[in-house]
N, C-alpha and C positions, 0 to 999 in steps of 0.2 A: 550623540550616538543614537542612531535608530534604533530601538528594543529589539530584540531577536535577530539579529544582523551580524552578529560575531559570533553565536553559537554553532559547536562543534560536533554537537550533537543532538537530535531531533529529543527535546524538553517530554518525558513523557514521565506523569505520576505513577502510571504501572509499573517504572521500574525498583519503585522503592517499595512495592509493595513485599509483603514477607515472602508469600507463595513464589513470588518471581524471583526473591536474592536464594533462597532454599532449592529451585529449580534447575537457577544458575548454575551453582556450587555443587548441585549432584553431577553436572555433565562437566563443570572442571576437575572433578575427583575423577570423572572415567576419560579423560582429557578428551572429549567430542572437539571434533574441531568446528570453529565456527564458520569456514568456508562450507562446512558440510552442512551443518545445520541451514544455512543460506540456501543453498541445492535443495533442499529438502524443500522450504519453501516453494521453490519453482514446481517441483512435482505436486507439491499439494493444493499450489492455484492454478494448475494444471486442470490437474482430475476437477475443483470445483469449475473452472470454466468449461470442460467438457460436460459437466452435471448439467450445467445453464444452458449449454447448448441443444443437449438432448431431450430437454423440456417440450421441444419442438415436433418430436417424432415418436412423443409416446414408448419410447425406451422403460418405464418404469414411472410411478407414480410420480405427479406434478407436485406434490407437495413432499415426498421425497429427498426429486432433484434440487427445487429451492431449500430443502434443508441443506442438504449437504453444501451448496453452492454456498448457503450463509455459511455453513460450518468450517467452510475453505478459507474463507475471507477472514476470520476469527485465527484459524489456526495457521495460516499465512502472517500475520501479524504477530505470533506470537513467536515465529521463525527468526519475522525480523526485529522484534527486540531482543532475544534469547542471544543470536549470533554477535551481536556487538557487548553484550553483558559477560560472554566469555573469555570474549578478546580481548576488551578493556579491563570489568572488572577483573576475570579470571587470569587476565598476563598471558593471554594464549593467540596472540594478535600476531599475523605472519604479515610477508611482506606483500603478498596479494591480499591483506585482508580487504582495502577500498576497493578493489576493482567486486570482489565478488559481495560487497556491502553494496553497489549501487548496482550492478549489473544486473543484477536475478530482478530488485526489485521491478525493475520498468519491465523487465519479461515478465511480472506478476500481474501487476497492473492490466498490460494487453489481452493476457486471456482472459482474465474474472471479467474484464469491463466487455469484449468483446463477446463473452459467452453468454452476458449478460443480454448486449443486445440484440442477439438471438432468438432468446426467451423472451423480449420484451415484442418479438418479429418484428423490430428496426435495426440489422445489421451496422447500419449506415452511423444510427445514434449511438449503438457501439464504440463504431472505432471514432466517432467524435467524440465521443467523453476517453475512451482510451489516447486520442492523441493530444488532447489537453492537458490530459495529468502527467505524459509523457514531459509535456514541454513546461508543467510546475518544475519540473524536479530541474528542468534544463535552464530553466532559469535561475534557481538555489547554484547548481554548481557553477553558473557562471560566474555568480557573484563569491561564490569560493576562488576560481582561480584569478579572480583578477584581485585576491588580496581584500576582500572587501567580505570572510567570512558566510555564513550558509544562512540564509532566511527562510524561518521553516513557518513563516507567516501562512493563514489560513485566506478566505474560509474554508477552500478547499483541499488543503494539506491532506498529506497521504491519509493520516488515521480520519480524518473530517468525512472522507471520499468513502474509506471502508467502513466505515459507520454510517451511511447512506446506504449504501450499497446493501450491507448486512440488513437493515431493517428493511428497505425494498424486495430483497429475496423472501424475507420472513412475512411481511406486507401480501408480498404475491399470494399466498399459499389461503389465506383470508379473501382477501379484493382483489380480483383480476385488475392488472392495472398499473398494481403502486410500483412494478420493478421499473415501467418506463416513464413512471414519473420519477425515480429513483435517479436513471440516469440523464433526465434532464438536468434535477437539480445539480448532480456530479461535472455534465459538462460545462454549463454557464458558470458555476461555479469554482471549475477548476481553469477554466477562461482569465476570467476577473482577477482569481488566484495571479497567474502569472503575469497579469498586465498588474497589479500591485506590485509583483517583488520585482519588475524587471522597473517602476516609478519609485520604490524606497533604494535600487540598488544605481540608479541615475543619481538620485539625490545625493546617495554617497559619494559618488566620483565626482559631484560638479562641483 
């Protein structure tokens, strides 16, 4: 068996953290759904991708906007571990819950990475690191539906990506620069990403 190949759920040590089960457990006492929470996500890497983008036009201070744009990326992330901890741990898991567990995120992904390259004034490098990380995930769920479970294998996995990304915004704000070195590292990286999981999820079929 390939290591991480039948995993069902993206491996993350945040979620055993105290603060995360206590977080959890306030929003299944007030029953949040976790499709909402998901939604919420999208609106919050929304507004940071809009952050990223306006960097460009002097809307408000440049080191502002990369904050908030990292602050997006953070709290996007925390959407999308929150909504599957109340679905699963919490028992509050509907029958959409997969559709709005993968959907938002790739709408997440597009704007942060696209706003980003914006802000980095390579549009173009943008949506080349946003359509790479689109097509990591598309290749996870392939090897989900052909029976062959989710490879949440790196380097460029989602959190790898926002963790890039997050210090390229925070970088900027110091050294003009690091956000479009930022998404270089994200796109080749999230490249390589997929041409790995789509060579361990061959290996499983053949």
């Amino acid at each position: 068996m390939i290591p991480g190949m039948n995993e069902t759920r993206r491996p993350l040590k945040t979620r055993e953290a105290g603060w995360a089960k206590m977080l959890a457990a306030w929003l299944v006492r007030r029953r949040a759904s976790p499709n909402a929470i998901s939604v919420a996500g999208v609106f919050i890497a929304t507004f940071g991708g809009a952050a990223l983008f306006c960097t460009q036009y002097g809307m408000a201070p440049r080191w502002m906007l990369f904050f908030a744009g990292a602050s997006a990326v953070q709290l996007r992330l925390l959407c999308n571990m929150l909504d599957g901890m109340v679905a699963v741990e919490g028992g509050l898991k509907s029958r959409t819950g997969d559709l709005f567990n993968e959907a938002p995120d790739r709408v997440e992904d597009v704007v942060l990475l696209v706003g980003a390259g914006f802000a980095a004034g390579k549009p173009w490098l943008g949506w080349m690191a946003a359509t790479a990380a689109v097509l990591t995930a598309h290749v996870r769920a392939l090897g989900a539906s052909l029976g062959q479970g989710q490879d949440f294998c790196g380097p460029q996995a989602k959190p790898h990506r926002m963790f890039v990304l997050t210090v390229g915004c925070l970088a900027e704000i110091v050294y003009p620069g690091a956000i479009l070195w930022a998404l270089w590292v994200i796109a080749a990286g999230a490249l390589f990403t997929a041409a790995r999981r789509l060579g361990r999820l061959y290996r499983k079929l053949a």
